[in-house]
C-alpha positions in Angstrom: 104.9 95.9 84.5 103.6 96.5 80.6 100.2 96.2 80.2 99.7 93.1 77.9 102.3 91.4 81.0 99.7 92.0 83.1 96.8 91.5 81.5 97.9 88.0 80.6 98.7 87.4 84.3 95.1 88.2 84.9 93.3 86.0 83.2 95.5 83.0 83.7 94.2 83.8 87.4 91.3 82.1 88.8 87.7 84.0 89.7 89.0 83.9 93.1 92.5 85.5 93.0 90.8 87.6 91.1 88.5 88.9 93.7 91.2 88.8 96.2 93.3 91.1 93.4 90.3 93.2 93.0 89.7 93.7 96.3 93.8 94.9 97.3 93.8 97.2 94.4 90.4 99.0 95.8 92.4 99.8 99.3 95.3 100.6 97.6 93.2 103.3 95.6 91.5 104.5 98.7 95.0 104.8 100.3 96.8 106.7 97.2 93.1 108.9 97.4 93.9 109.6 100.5 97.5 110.4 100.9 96.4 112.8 98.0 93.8 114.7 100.1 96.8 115.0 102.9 99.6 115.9 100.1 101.3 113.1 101.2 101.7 111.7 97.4 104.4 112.4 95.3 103.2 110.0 92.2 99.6 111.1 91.3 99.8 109.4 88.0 99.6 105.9 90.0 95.8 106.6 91.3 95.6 106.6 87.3 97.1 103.3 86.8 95.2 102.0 90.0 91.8 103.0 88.6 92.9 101.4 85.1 93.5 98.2 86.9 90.9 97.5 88.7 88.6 98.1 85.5 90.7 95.4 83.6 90.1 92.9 86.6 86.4 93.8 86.6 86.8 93.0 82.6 88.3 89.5 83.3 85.9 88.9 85.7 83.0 89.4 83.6 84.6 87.4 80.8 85.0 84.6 83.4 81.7 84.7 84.3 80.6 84.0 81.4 81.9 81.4 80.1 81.3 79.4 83.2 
């Protein structure tokens, strides 16, 4: 998914799903760290693209914040 795709898809999310988004991205980072350590991961451009995603949910969530 481009980047502007998903950005957009972020902030028409609620402060909820956004948690709840937050919060999968976070295991799946520990995961991908992980599998790393092991040299069980073949991609290890996606922890990259993890870490990048959950500071743009972060973003929206402070954004939402406050405005509300």
């Amino acid at each position: 998914m481009k980047t502007k795709e998903y950005r957009d898809e972020l902030k028409n999310k609620s402060a909820e799903e956004l948690k709840v988004e937050l919060e999968n991205a976070k295991k799946e980072l520990f995961n991908l760290r992980f599998q790393n350590a092991t040299n069980q991961l073949d991609n290890t451009a996606r922890i990259t693209q993890v870490r990048k995603n959950i500071a743009r949910i972060n973003t929206i969530l402070v954004q939402k914040t406050k405005e509300a």
